[in-house]
PDB file with one MODEL, atoms N, CA, C and O in Angstrom:
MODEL        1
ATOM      1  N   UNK A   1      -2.817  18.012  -1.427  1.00  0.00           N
ATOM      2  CA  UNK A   1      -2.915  17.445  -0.102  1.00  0.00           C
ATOM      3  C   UNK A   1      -1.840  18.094   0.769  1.00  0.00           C
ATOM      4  O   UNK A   1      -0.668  18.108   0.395  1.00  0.00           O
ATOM      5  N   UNK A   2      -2.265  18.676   2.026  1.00  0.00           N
ATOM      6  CA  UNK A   2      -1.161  19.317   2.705  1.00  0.00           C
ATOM      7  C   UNK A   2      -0.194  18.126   3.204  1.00  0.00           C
ATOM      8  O   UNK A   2      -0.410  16.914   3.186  1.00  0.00           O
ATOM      9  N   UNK A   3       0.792  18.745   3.598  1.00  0.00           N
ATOM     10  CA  UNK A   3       2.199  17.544   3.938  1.00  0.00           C
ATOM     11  C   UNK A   3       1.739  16.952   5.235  1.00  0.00           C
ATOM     12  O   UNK A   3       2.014  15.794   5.549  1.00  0.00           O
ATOM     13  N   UNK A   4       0.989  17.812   6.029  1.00  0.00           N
ATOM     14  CA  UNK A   4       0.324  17.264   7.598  1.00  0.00           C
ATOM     15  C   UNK A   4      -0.595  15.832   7.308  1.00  0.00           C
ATOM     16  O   UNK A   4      -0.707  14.887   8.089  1.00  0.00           O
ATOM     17  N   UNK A   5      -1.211  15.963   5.955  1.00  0.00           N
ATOM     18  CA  UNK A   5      -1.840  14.631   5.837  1.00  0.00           C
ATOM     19  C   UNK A   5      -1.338  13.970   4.700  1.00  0.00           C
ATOM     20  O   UNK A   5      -2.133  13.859   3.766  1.00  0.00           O
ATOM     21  N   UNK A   6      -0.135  13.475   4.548  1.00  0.00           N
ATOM     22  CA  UNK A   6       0.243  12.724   3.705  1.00  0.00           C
ATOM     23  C   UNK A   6       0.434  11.393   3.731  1.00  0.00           C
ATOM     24  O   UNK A   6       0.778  10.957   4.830  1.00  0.00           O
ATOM     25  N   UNK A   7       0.338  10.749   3.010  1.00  0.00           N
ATOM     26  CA  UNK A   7      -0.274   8.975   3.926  1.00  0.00           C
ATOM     27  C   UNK A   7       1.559   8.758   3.835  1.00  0.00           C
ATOM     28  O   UNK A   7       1.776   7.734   4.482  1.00  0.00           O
ATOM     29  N   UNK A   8       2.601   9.188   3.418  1.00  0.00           N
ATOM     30  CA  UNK A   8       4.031   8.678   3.855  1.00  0.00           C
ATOM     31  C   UNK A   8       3.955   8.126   5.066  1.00  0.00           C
ATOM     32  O   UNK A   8       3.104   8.560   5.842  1.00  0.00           O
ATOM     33  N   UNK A   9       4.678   7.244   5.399  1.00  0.00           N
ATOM     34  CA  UNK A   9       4.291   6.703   6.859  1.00  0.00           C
ATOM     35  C   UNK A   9       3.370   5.849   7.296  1.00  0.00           C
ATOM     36  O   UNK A   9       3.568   5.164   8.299  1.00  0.00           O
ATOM     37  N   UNK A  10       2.118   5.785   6.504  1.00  0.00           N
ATOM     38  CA  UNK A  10       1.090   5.096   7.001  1.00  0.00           C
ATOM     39  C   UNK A  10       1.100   3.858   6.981  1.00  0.00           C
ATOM     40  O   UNK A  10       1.970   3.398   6.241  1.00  0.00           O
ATOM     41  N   UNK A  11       0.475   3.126   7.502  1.00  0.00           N
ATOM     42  CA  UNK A  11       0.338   1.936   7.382  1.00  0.00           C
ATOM     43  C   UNK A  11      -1.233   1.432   6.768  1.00  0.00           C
ATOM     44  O   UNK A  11      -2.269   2.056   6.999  1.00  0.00           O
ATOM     45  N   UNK A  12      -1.134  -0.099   5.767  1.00  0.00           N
ATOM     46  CA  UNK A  12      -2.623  -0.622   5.530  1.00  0.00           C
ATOM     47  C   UNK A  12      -2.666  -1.504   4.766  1.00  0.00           C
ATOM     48  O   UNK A  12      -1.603  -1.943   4.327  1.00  0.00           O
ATOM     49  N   UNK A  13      -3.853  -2.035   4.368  1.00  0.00           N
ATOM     50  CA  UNK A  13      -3.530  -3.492   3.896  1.00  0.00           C
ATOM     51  C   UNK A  13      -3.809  -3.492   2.508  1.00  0.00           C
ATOM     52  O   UNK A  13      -4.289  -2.507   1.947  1.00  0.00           O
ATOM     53  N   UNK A  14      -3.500  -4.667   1.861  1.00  0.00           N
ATOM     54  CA  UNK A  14      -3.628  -4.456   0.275  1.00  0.00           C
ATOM     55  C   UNK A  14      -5.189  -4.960   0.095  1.00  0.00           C
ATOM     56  O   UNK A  14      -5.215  -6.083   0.597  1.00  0.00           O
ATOM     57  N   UNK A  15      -6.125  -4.720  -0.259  1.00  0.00           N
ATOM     58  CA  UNK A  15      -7.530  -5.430   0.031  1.00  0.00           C
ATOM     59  C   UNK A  15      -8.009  -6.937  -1.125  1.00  0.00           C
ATOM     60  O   UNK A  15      -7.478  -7.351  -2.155  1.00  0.00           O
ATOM     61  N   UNK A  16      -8.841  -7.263  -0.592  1.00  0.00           N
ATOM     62  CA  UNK A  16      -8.693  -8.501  -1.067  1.00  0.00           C
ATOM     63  C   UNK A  16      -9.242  -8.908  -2.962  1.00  0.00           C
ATOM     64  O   UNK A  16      -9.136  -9.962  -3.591  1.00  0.00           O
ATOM     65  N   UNK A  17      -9.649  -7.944  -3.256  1.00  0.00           N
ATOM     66  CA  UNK A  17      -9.633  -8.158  -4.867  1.00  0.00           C
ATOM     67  C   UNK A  17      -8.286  -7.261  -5.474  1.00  0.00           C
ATOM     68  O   UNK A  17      -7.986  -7.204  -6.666  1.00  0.00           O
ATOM     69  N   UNK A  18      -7.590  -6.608  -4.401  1.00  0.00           N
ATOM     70  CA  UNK A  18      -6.688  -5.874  -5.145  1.00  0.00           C
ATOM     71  C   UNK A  18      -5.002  -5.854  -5.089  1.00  0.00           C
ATOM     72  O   UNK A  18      -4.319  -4.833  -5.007  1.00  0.00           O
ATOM     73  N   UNK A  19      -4.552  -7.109  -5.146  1.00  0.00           N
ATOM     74  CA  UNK A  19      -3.503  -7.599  -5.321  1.00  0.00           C
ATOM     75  C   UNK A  19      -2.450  -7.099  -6.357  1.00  0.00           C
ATOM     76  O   UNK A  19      -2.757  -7.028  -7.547  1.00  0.00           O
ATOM     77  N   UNK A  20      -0.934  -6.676  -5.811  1.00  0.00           N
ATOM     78  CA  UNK A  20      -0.551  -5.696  -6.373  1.00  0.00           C
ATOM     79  C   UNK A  20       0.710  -6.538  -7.452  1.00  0.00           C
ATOM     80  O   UNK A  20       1.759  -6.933  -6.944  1.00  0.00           O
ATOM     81  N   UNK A  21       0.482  -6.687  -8.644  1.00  0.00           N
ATOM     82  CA  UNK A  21       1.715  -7.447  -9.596  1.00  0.00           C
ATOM     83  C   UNK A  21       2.602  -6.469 -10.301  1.00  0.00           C
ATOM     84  O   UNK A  21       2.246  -5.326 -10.588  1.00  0.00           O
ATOM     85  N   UNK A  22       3.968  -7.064 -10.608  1.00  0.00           N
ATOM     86  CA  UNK A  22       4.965  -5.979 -11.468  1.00  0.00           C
ATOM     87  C   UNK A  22       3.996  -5.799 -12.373  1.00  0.00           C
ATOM     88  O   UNK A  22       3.122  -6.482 -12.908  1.00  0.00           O
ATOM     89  N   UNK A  23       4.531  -4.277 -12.410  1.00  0.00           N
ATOM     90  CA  UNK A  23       3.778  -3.753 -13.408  1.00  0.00           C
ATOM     91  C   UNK A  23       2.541  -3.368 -13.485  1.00  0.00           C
ATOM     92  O   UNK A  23       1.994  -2.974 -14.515  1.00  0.00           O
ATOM     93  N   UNK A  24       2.078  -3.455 -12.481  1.00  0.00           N
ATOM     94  CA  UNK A  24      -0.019  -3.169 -12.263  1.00  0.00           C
ATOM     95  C   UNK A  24       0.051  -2.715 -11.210  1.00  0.00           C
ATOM     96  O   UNK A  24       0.839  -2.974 -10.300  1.00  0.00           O
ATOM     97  N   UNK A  25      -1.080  -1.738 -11.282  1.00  0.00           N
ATOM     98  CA  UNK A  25      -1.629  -1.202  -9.673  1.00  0.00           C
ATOM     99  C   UNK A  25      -2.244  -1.664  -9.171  1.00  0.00           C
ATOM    100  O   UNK A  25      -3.313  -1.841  -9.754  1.00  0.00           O
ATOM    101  N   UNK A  26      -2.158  -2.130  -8.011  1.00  0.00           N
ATOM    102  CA  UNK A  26      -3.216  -2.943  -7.302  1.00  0.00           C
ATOM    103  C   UNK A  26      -3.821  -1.213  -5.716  1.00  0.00           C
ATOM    104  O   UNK A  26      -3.376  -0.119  -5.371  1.00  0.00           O
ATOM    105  N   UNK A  27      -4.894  -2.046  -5.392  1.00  0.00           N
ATOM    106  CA  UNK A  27      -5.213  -1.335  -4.325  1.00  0.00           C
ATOM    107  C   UNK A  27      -5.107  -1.604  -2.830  1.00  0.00           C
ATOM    108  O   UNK A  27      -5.336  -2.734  -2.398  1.00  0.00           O
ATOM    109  N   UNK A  28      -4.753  -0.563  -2.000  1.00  0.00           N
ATOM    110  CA  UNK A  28      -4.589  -0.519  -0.430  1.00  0.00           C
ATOM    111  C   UNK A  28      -5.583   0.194  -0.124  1.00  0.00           C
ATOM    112  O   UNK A  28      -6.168   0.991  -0.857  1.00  0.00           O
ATOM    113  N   UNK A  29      -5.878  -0.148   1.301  1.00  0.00           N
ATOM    114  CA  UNK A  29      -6.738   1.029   2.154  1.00  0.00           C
ATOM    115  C   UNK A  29      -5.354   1.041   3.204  1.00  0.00           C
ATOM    116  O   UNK A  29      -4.418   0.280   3.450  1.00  0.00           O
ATOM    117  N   UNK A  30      -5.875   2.509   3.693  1.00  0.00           N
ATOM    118  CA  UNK A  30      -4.363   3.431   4.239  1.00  0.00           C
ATOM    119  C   UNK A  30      -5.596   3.583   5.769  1.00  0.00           C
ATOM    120  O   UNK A  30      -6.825   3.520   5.792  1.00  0.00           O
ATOM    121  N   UNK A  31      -4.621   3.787   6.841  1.00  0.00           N
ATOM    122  CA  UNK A  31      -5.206   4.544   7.725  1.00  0.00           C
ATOM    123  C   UNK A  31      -4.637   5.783   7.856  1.00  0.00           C
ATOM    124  O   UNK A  31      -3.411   5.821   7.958  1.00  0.00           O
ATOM    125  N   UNK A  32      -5.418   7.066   7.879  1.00  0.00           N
ATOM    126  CA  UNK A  32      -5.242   8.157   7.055  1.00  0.00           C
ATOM    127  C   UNK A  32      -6.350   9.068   7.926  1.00  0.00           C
ATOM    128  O   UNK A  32      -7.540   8.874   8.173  1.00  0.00           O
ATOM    129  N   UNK A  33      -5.331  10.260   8.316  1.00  0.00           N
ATOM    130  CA  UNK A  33      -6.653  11.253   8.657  1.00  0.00           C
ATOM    131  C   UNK A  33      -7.573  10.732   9.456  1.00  0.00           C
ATOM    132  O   UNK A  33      -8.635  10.834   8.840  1.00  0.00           O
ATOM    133  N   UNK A  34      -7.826  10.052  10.849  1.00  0.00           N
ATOM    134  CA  UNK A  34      -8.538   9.654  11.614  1.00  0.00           C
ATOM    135  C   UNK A  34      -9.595   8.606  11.190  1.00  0.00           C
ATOM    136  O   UNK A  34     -10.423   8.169  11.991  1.00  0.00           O
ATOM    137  N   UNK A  35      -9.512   8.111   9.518  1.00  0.00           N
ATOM    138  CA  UNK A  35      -9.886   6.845   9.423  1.00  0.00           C
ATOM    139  C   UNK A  35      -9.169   6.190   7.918  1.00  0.00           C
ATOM    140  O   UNK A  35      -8.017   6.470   7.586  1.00  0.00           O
ATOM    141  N   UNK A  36     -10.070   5.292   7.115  1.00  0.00           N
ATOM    142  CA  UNK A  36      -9.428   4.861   6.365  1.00  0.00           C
ATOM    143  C   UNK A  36      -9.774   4.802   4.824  1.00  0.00           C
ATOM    144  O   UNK A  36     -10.931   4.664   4.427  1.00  0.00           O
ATOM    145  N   UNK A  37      -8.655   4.921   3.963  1.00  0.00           N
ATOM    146  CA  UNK A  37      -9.071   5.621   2.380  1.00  0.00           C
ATOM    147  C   UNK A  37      -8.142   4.963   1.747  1.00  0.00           C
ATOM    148  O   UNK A  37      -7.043   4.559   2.128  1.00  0.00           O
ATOM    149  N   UNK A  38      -8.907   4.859   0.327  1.00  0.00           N
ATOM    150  CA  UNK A  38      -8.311   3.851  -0.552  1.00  0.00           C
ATOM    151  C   UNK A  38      -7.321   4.348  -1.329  1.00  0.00           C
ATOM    152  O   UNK A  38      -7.344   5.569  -1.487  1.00  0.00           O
ATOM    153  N   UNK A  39      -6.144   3.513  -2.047  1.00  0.00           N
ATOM    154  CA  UNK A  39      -5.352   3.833  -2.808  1.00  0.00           C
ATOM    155  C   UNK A  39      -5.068   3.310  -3.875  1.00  0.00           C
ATOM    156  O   UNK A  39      -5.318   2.110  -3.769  1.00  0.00           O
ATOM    157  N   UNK A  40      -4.480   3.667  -5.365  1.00  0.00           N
ATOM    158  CA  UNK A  40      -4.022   2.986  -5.829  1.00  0.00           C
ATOM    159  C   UNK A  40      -2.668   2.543  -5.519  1.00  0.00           C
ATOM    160  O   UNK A  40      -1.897   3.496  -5.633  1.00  0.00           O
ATOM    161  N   UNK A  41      -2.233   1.752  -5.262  1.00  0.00           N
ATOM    162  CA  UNK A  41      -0.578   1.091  -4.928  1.00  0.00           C
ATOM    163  C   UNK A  41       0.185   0.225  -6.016  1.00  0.00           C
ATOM    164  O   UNK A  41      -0.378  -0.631  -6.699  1.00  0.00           O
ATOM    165  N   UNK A  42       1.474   0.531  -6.097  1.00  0.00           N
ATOM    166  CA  UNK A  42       2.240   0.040  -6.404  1.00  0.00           C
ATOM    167  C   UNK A  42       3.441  -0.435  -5.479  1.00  0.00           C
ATOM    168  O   UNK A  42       3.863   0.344  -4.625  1.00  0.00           O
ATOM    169  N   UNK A  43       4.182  -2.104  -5.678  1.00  0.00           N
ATOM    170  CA  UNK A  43       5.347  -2.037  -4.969  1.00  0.00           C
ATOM    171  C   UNK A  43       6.702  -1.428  -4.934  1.00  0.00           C
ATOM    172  O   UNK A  43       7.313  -1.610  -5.988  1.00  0.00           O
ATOM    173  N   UNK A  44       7.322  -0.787  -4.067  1.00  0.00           N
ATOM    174  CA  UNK A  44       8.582   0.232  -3.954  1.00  0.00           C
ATOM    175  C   UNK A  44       9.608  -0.969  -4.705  1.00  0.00           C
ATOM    176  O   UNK A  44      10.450  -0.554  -5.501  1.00  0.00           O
ATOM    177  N   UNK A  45       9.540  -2.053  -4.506  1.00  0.00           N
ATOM    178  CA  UNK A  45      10.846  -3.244  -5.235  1.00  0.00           C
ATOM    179  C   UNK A  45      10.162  -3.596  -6.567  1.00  0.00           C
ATOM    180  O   UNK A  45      10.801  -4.309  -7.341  1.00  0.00           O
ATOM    181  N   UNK A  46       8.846  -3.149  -6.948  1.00  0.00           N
ATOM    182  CA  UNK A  46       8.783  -3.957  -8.630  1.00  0.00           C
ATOM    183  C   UNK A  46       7.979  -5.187  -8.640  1.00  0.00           C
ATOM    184  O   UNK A  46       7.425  -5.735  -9.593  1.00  0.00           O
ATOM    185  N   UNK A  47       8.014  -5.486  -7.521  1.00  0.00           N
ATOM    186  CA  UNK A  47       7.480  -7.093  -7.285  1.00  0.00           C
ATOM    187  C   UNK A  47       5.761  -7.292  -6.927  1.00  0.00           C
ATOM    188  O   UNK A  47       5.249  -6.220  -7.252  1.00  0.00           O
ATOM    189  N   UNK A  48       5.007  -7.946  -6.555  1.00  0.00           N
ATOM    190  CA  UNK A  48       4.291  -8.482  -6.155  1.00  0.00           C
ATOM    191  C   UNK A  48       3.982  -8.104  -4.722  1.00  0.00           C
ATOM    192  O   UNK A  48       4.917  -7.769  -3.995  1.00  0.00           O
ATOM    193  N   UNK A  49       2.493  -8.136  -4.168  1.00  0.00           N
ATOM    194  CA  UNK A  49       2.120  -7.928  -3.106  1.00  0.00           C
ATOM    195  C   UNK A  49       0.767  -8.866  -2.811  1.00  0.00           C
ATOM    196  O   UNK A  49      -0.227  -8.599  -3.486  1.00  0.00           O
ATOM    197  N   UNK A  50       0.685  -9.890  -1.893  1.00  0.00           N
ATOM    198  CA  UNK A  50      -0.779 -10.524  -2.023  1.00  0.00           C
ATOM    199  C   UNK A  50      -2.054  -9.981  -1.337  1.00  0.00           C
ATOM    200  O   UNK A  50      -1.952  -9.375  -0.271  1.00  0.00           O
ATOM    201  N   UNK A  51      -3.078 -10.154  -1.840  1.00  0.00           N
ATOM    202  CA  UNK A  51      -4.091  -9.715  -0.692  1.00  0.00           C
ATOM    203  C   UNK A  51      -4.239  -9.561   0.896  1.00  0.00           C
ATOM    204  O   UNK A  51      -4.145 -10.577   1.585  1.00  0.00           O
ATOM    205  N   UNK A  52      -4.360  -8.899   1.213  1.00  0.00           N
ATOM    206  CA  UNK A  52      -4.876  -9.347   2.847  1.00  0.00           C
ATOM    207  C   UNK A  52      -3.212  -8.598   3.753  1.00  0.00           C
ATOM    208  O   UNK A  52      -3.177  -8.154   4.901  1.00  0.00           O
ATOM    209  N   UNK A  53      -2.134  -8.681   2.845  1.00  0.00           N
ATOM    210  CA  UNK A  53      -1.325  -7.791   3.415  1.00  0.00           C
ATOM    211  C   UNK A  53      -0.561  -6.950   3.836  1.00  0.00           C
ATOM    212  O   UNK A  53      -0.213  -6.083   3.034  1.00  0.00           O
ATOM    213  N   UNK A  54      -0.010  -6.898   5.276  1.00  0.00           N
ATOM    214  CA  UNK A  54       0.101  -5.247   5.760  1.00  0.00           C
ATOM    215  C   UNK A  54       0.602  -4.526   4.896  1.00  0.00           C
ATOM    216  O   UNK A  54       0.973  -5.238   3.962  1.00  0.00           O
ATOM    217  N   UNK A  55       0.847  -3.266   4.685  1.00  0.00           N
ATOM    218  CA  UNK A  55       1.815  -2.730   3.633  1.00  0.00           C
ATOM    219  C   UNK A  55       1.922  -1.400   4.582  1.00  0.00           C
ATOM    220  O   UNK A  55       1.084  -0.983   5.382  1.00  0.00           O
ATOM    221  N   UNK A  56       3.391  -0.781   4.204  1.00  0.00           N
ATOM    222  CA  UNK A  56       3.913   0.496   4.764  1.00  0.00           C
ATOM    223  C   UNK A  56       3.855   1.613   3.349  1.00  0.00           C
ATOM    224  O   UNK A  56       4.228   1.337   2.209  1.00  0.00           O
ATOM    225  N   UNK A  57       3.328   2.798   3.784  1.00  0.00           N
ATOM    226  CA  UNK A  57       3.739   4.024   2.452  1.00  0.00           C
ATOM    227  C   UNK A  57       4.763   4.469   2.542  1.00  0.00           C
ATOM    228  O   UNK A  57       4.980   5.356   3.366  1.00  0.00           O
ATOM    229  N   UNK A  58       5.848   3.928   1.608  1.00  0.00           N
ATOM    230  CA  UNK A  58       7.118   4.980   1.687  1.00  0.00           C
ATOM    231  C   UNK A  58       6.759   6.075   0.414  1.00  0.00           C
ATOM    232  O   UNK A  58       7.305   7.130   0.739  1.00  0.00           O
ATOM    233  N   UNK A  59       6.272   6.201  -0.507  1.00  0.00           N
ATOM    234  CA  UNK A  59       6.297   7.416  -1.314  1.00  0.00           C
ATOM    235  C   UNK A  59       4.801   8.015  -1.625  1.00  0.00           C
ATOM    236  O   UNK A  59       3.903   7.634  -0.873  1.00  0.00           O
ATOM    237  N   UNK A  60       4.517   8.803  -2.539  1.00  0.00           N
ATOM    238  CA  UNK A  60       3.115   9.317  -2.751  1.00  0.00           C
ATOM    239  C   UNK A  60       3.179  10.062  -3.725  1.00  0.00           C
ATOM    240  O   UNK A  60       3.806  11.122  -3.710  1.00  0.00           O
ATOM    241  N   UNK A  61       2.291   9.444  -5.099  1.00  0.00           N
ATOM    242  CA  UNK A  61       1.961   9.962  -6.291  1.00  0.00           C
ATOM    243  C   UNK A  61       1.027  11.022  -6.182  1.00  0.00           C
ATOM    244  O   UNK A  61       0.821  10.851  -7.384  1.00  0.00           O
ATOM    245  N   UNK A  62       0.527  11.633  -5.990  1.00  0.00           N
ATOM    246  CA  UNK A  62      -0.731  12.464  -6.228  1.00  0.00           C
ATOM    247  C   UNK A  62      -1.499  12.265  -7.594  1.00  0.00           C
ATOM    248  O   UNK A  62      -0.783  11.938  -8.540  1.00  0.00           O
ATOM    249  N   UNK A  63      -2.444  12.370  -7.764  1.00  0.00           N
ATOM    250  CA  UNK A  63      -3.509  12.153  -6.568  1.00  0.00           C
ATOM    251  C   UNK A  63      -3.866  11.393  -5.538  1.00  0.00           C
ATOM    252  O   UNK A  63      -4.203  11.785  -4.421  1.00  0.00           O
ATOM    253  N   UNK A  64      -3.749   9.747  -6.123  1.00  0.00           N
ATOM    254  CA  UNK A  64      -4.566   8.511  -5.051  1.00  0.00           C
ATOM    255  C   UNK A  64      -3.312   7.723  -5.510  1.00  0.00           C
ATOM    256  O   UNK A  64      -3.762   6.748  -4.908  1.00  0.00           O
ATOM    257  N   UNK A  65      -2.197   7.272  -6.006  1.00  0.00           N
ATOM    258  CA  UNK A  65      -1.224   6.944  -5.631  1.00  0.00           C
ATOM    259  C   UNK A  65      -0.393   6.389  -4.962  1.00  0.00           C
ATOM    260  O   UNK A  65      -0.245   7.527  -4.516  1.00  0.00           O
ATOM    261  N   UNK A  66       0.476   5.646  -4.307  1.00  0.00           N
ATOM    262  CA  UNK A  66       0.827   5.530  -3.054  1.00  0.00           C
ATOM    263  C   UNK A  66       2.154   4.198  -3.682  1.00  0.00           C
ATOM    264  O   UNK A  66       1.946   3.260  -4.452  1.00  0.00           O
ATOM    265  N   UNK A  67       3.242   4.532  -3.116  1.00  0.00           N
ATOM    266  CA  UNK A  67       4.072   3.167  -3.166  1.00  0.00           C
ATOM    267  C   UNK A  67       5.167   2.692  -2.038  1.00  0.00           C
ATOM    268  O   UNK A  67       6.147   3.168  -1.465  1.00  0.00           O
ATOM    269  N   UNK A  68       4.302   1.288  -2.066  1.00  0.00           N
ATOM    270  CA  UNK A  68       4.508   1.004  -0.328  1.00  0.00           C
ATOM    271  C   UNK A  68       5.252  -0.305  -0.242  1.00  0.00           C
ATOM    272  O   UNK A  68       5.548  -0.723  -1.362  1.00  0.00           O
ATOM    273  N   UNK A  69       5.459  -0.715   0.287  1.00  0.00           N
ATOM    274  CA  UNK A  69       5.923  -2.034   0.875  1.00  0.00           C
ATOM    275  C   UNK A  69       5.773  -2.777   1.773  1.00  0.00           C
ATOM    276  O   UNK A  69       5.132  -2.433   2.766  1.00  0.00           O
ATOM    277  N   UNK A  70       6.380  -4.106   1.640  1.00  0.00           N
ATOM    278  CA  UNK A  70       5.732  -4.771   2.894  1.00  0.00           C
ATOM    279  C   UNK A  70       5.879  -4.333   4.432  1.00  0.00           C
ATOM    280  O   UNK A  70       6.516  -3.301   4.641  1.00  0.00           O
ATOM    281  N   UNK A  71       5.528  -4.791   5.151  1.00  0.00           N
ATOM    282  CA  UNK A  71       5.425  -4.840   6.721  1.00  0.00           C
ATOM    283  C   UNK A  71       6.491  -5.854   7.553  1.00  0.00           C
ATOM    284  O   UNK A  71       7.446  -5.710   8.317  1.00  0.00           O
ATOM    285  N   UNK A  72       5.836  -6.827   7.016  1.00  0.00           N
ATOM    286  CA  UNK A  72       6.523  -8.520   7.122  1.00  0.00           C
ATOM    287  C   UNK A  72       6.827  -9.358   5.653  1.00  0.00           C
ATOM    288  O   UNK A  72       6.214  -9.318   4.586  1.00  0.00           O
ATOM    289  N   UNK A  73       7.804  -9.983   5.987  1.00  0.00           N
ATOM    290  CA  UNK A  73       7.948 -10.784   4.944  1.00  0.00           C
ATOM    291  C   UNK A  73       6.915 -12.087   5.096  1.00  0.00           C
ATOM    292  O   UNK A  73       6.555 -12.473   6.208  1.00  0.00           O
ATOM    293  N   UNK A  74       6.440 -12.778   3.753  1.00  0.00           N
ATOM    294  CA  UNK A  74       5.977 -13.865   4.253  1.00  0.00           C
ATOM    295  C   UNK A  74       6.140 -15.153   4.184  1.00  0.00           C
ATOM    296  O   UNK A  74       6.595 -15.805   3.244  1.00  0.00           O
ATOM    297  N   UNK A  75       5.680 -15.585   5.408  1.00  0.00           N
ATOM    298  CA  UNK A  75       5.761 -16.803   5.654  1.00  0.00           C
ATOM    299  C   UNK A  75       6.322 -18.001   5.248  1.00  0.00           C
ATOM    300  O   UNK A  75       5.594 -18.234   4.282  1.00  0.00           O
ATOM    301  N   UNK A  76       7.121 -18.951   5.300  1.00  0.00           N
ATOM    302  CA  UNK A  76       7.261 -19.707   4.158  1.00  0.00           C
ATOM    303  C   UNK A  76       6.775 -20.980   4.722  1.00  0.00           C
ATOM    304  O   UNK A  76       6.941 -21.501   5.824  1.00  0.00           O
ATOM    305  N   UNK A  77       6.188 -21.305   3.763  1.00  0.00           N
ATOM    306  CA  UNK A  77       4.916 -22.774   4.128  1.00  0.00           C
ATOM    307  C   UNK A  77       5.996 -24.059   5.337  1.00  0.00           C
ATOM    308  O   UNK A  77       7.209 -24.201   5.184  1.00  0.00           O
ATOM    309  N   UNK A  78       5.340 -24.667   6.215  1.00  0.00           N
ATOM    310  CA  UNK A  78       6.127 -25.339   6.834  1.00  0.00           C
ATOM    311  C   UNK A  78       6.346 -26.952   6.408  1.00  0.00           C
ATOM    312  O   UNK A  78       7.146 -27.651   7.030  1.00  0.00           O
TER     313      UNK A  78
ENDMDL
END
């Protein structure tokens, strides 16, 4: 993959069967290259990621790869 399209940087969400736990890959879709493509993801801290959210790419495995982190922290119930 040339460095011009490397999803580093990108932003996208974790999708909703693919929730990311220590130790397991879960999946993201990235917006990427004028639309959007799936990844396998892992979290940059080790931890957990739930469905449905945002996530940032800070690194990139090759091939489909990707380890990202959150966007926002979340919420804590009121």
């Amino acid at each position: 993959m040339p460095a011009s399209s490397s999803p580093i940087g990108s932003h996208g969400r974790v999708t909703a069967s693919g929730a990311i736990r220590p130790g397991r890959l879960g999946e993201v879709m990235v917006a990427i290259r004028g639309g959007v493509e799936a990844f396998l993801a892992r979290d940059a801290d080790g931890g957990g990621i739930d469905p449905y959210e945002e996530v940032a790419v800070v690194d990139y495995e090759p091939p489909r790869t990707v380890v990202v982190t959150r966007l926002y922290e979340p919420e804590e119930p009121a």
